[in-house]
C-alpha positions, 0 to 999 in steps of 0.5 A, a space after each residue: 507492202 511487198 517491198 516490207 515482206 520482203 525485207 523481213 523474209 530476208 531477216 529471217 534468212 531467205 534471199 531477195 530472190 526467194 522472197 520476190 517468188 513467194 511474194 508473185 505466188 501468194 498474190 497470184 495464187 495457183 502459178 506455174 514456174 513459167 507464169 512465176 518467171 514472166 510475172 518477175 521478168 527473169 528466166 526460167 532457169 533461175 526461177 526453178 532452183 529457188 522454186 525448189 528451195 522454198 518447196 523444201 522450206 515449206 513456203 511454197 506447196 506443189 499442186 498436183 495436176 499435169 503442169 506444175 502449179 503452186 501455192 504459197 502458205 499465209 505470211 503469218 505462218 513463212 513469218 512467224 
């Protein structure tokens, strides 16, 4: 299941990398950058950049609080 969202997020023009992010943060729900990376196994510093990628694309939604937290929209709206 994971690896098929991800291919087609890759047809429709995000990355590998994009599109493993939005997958941690839809199946974990409210996460921060730090939870995000650690989940992935990479660094934090390449998890920000792409974090703030798909805030722009509206994949990903800021929640507000003291920490950055974040959400993921449905698949059904990223996919359609």
């Amino acid at each position: 299941m994971k690896e098929e969202i991800v291919n087609q997020m890759m047809k429709i023009g995000f990355t590998k990398m994009e599109s493993m992010i939005y997958i941690v943060v839809l199946e974990e729900g409210d996460v921060t950058g730090y939870q995000i990376a650690k989940i992935l196994n990479v660094s934090r510093a390449s998890v920000y950049p792409v974090i703030e990628v798909l805030l722009k694309k509206r994949v990903l939604v800021g929640m507000p609080g003291e920490t950055n937290r974040y959400s993921a929209e449905q698949p059904e709206i990223v996919l359609a």
